[in-house]
C-alpha positions in Angstrom: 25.4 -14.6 4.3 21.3 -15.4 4.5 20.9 -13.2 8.0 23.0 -10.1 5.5 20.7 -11.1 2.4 17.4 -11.1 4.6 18.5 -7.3 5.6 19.3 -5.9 1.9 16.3 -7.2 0.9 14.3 -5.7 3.7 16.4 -2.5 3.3 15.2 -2.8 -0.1 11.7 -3.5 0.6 11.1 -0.8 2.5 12.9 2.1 0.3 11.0 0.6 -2.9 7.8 1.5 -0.2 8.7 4.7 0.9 9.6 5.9 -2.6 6.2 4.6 -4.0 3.7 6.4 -2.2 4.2 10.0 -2.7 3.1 9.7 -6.7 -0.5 8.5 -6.5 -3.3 10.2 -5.0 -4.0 6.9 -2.7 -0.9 6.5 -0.8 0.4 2.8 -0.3 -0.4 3.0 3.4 -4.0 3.8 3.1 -4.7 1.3 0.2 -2.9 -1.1 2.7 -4.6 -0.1 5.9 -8.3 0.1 4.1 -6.9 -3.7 2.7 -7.5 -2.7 -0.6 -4.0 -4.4 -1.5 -1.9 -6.8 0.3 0.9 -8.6 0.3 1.1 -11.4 -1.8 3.0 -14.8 -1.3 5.6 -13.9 -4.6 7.0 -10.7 -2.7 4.3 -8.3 -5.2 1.8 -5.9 -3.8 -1.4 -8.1 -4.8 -5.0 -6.2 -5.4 -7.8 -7.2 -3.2 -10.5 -4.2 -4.3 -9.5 -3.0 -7.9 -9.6 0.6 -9.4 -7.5 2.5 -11.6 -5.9 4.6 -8.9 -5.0 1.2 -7.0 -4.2 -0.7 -10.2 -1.6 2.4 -10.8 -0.3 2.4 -7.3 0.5 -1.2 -7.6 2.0 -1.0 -10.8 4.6 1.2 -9.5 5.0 -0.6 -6.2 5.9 -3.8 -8.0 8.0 -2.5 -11.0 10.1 -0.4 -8.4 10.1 -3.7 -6.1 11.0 -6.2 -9.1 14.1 -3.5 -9.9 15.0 -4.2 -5.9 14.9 -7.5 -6.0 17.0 -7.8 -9.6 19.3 -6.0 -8.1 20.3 -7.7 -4.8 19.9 -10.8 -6.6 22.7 -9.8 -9.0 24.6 -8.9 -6.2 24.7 -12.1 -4.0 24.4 -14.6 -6.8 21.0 -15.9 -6.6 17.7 -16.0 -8.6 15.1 -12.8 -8.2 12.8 -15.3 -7.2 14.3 -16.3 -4.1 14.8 -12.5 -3.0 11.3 -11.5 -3.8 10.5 -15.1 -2.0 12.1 -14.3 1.2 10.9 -10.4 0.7 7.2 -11.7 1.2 7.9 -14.1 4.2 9.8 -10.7 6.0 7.1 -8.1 4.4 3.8 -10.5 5.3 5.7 -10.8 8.8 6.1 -6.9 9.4 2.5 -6.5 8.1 0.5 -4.0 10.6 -2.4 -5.2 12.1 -5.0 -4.9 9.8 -3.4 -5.4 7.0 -3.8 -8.4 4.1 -1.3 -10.7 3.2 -1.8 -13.6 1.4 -1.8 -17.3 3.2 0.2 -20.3 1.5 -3.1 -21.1 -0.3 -3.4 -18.0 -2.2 -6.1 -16.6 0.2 -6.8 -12.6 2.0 -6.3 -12.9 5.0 -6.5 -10.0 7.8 -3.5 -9.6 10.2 
């Protein structure tokens, strides 16, 4: 049951990502690979160096993210919290090298 969770909500990570970037005129892999967002501790996109074009990017990101993680929550009975929990520990994990992510103490750091 947790080893089929941890894949839907990776599966549902990574179409919320690929669905996200084709809209803004940053894309979500140069704002990450530039760190101007990371990944945050609460399974959200965080923003590291703000502007509107970043602000709007992770807008999207997280409201298509947050509809992910309602969703497989619904579907195996637990909170959204917990998905978008265990969403961050697989997303900061898969992070590029490069890339922020967020520590346990709320803090940038560079993978």
């Amino acid at each position: 049951m947790k080893h089929s969770l941890s894949v839907l909500v990776l599966c549902g990570l990574f179409v919320s990502i690929l669905l996200s970037t084709d809209v803004h005129a940053i894309t979500l892999q140069q704002a990450k690979s530039t760190a101007v967002v990371g990944e945050q501790t609460n399974g959200y996109l965080g923003i590291i160096k703000p502007s509107v074009e970043v602000e709007a990017l992770v807008k999207d990101v997280n409201s298509k993210r947050q509809q992910h993680y309602q969703r497989i929550a619904q579907k195996n009975g637990i909170s959204t919290e917990d998905v978008a929990k265990l969403a961050a520990e697989k997303a900061i994990a898969a992070a590029d090298k490069g890339h922020a992510y967020q520590n346990k103490q709320g803090e940038w750091q560079i993978k």
